[in-house]
mmCIF file of the C-alpha atoms, coordinates in Angstrom:
data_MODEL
# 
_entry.id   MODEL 
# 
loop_
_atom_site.group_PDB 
_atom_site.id 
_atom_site.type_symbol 
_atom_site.label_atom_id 
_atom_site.label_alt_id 
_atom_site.label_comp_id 
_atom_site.label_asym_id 
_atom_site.label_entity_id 
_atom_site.label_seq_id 
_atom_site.pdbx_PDB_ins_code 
_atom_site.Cartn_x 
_atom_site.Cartn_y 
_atom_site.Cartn_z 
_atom_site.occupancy 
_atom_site.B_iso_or_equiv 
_atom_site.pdbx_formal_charge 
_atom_site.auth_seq_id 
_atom_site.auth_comp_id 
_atom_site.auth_asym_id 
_atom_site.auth_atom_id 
_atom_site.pdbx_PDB_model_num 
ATOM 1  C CA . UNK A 1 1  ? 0.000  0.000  0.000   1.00 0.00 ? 1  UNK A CA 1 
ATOM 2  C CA . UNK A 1 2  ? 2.740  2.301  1.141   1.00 0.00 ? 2  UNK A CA 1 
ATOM 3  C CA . UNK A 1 3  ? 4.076  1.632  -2.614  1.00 0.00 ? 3  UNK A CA 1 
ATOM 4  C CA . UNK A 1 4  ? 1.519  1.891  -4.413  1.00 0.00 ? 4  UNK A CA 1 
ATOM 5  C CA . UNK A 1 5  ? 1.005  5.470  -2.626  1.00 0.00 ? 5  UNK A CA 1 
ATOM 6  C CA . UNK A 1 6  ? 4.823  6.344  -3.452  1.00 0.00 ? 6  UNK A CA 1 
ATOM 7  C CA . UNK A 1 7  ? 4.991  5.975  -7.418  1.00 0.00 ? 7  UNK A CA 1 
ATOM 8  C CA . UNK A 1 8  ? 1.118  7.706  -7.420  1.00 0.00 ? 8  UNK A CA 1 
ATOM 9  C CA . UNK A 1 9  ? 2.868  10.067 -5.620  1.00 0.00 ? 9  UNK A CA 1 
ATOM 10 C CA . UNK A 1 10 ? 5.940  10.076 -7.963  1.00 0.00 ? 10 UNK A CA 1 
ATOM 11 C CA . UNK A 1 11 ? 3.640  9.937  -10.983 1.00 0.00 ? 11 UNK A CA 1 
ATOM 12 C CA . UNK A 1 12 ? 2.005  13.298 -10.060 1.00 0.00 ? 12 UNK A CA 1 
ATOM 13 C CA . UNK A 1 13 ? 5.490  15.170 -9.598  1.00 0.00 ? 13 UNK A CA 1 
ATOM 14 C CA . UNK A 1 14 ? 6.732  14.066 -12.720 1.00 0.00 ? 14 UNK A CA 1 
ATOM 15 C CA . UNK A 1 15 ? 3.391  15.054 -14.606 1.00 0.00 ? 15 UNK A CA 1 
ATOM 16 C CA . UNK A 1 16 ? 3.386  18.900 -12.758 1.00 0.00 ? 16 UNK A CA 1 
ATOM 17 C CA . UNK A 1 17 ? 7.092  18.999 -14.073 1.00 0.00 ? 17 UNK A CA 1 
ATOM 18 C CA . UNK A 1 18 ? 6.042  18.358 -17.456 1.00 0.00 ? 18 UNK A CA 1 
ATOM 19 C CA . UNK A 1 19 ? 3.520  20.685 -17.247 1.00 0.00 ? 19 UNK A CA 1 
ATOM 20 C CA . UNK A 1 20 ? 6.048  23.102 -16.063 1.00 0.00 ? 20 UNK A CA 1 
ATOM 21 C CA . UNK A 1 21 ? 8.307  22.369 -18.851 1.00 0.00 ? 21 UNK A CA 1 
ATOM 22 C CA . UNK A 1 22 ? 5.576  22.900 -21.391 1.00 0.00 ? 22 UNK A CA 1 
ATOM 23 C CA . UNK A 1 23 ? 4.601  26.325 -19.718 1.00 0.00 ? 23 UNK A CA 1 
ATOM 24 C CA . UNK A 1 24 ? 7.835  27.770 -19.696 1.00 0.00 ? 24 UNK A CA 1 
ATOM 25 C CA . UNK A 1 25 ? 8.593  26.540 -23.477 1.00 0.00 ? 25 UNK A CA 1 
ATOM 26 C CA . UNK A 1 26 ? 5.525  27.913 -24.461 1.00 0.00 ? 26 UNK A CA 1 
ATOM 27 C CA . UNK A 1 27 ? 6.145  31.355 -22.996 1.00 0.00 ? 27 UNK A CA 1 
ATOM 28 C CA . UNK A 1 28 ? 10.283 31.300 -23.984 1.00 0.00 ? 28 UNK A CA 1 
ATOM 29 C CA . UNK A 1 29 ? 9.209  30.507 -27.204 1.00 0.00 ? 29 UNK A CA 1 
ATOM 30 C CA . UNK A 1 30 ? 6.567  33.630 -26.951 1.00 0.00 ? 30 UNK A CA 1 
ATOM 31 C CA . UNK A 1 31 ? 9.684  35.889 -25.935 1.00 0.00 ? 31 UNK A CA 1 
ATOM 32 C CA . UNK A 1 32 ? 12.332 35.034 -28.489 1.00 0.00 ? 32 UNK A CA 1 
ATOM 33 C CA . UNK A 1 33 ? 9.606  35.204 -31.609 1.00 0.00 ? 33 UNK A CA 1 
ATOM 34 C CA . UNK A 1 34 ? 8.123  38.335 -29.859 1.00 0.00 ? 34 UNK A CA 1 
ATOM 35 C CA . UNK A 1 35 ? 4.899  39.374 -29.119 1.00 0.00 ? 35 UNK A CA 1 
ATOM 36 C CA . UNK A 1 36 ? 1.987  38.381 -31.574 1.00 0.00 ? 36 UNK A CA 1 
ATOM 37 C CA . UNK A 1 37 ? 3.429  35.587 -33.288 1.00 0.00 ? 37 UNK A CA 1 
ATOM 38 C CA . UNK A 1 38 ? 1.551  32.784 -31.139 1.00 0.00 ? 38 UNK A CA 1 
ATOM 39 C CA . UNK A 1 39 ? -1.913 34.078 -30.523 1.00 0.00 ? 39 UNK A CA 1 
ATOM 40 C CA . UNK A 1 40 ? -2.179 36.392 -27.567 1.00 0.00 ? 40 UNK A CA 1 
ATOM 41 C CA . UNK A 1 41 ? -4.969 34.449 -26.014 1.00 0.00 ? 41 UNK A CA 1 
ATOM 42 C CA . UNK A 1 42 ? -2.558 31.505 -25.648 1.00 0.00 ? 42 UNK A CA 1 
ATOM 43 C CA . UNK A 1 43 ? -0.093 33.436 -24.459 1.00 0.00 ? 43 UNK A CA 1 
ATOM 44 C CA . UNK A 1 44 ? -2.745 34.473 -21.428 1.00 0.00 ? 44 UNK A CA 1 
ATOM 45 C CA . UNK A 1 45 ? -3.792 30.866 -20.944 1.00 0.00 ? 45 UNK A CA 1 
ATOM 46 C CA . UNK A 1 46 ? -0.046 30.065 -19.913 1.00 0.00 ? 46 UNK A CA 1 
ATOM 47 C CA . UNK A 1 47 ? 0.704  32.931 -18.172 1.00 0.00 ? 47 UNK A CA 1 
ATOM 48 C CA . UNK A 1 48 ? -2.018 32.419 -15.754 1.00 0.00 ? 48 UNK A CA 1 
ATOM 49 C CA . UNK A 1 49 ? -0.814 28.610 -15.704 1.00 0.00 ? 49 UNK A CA 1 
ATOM 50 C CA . UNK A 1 50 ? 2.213  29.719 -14.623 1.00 0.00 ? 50 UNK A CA 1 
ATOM 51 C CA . UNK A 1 51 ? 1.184  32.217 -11.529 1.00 0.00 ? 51 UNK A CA 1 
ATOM 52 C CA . UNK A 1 52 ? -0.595 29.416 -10.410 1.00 0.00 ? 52 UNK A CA 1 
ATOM 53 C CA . UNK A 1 53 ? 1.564  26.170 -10.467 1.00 0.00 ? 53 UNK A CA 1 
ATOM 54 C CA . UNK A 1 54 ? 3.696  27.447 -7.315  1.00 0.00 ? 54 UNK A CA 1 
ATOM 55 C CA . UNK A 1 55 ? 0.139  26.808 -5.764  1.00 0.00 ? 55 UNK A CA 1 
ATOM 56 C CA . UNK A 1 56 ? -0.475 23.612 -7.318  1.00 0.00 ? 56 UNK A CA 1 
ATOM 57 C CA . UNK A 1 57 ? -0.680 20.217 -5.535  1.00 0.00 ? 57 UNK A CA 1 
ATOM 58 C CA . UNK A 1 58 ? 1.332  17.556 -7.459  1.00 0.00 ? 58 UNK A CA 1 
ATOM 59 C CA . UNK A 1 59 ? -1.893 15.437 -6.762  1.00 0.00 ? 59 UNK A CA 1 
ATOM 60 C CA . UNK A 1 60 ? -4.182 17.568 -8.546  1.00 0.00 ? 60 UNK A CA 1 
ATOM 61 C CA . UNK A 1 61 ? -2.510 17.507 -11.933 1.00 0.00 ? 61 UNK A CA 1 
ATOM 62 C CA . UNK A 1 62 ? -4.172 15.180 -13.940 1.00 0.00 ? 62 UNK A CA 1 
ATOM 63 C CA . UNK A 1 63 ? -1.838 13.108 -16.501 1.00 0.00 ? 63 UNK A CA 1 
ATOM 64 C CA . UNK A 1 64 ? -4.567 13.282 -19.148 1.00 0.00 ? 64 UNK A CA 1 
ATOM 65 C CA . UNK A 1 65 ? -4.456 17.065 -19.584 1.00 0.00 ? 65 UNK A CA 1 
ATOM 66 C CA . UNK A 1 66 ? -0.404 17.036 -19.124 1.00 0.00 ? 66 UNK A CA 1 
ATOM 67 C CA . UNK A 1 67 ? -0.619 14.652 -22.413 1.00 0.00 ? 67 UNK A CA 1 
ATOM 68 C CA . UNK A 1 68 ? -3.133 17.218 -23.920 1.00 0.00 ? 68 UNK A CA 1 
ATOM 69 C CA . UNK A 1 69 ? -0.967 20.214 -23.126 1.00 0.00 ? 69 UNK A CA 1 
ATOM 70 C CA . UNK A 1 70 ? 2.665  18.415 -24.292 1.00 0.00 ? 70 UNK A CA 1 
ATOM 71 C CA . UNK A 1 71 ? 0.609  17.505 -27.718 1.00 0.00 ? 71 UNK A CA 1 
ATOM 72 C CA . UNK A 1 72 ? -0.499 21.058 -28.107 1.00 0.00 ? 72 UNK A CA 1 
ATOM 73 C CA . UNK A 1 73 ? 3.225  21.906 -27.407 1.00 0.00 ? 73 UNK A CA 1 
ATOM 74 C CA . UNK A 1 74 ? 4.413  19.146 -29.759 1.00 0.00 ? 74 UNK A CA 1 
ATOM 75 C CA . UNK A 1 75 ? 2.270  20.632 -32.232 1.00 0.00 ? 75 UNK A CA 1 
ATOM 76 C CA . UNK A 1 76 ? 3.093  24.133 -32.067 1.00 0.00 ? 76 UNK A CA 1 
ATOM 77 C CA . UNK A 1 77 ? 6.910  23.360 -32.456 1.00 0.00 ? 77 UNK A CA 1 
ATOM 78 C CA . UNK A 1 78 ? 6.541  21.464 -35.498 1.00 0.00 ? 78 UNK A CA 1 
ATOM 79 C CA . UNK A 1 79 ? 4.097  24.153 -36.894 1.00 0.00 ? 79 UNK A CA 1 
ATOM 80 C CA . UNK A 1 80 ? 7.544  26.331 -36.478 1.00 0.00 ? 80 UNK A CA 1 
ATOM 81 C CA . UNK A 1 81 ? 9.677  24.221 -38.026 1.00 0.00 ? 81 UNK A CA 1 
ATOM 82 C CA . UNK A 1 82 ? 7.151  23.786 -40.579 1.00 0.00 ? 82 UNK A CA 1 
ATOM 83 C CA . UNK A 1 83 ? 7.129  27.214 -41.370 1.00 0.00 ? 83 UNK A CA 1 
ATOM 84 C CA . UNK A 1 84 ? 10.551 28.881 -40.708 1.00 0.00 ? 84 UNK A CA 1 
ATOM 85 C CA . UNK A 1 85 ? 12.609 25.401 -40.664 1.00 0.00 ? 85 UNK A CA 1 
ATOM 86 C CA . UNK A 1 86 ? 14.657 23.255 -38.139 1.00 0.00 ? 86 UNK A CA 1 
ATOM 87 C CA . UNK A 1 87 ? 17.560 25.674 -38.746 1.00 0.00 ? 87 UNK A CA 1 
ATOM 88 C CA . UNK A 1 88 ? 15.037 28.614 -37.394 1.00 0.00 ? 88 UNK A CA 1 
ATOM 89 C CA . UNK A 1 89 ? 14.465 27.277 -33.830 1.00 0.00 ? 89 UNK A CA 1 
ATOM 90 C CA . UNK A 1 90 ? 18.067 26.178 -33.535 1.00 0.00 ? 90 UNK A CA 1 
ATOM 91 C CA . UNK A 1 91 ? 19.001 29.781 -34.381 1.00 0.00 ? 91 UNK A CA 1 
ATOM 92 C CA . UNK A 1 92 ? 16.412 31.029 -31.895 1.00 0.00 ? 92 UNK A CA 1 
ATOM 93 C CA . UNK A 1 93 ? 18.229 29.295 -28.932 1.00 0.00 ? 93 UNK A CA 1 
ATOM 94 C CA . UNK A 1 94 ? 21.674 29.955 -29.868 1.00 0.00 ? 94 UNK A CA 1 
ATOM 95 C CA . UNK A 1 95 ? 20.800 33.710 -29.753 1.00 0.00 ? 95 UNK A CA 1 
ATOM 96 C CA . UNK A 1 96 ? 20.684 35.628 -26.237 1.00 0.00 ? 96 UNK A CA 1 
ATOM 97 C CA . UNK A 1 97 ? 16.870 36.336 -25.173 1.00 0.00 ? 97 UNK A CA 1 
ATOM 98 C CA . UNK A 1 98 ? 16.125 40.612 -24.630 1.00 0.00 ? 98 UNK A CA 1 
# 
């Protein structure tokens, strides 16, 4: 039982940093294309994500949605590379942020 309790446990940290990493791509991504380029209502979504996940319980993120928001990530990158090229983003993160 005490197991069982210990990778749910484990589980839920590793989906809330997963959700983290998505949040922060999301808006770093936002930053280095500058402002307009991924729709600004998007944009809001995360940021309110992200003044809340200090308060979030590792419990209360659900896997299903973490798998929802990396796709929608996923998605977004390769809509990038799609239309600038791998050589864009590469460029993007060699170059300092403002």
């Amino acid at each position: 039982m005490i197991f069982r309790f210990g990778r749910r446990r484990e589980r839920s940290k590793r989906a809330k940093d997963r959700l983290e990493s998505c949040i922060n791509t999301i808006l770093d991504l936002n930053e280095r294309l500058g402002e307009g380029k991924i729709s600004p209502d998007i944009i809001q979504h995360f940021k309110r994500l992200k003044q809340t996940f200090s308060d979030l319980d590792d419990a209360m993120v659900d896997e299903k949605e973490v798998n929802r928001i990396e796709d929608a990530t996923n998605k977004l990158l390769q809509e990038i590379r799609a239309l600038y090229g791998e050589s864009f983003l590469k460029k993007l993160y060699d170059m300092p942020k403002h």
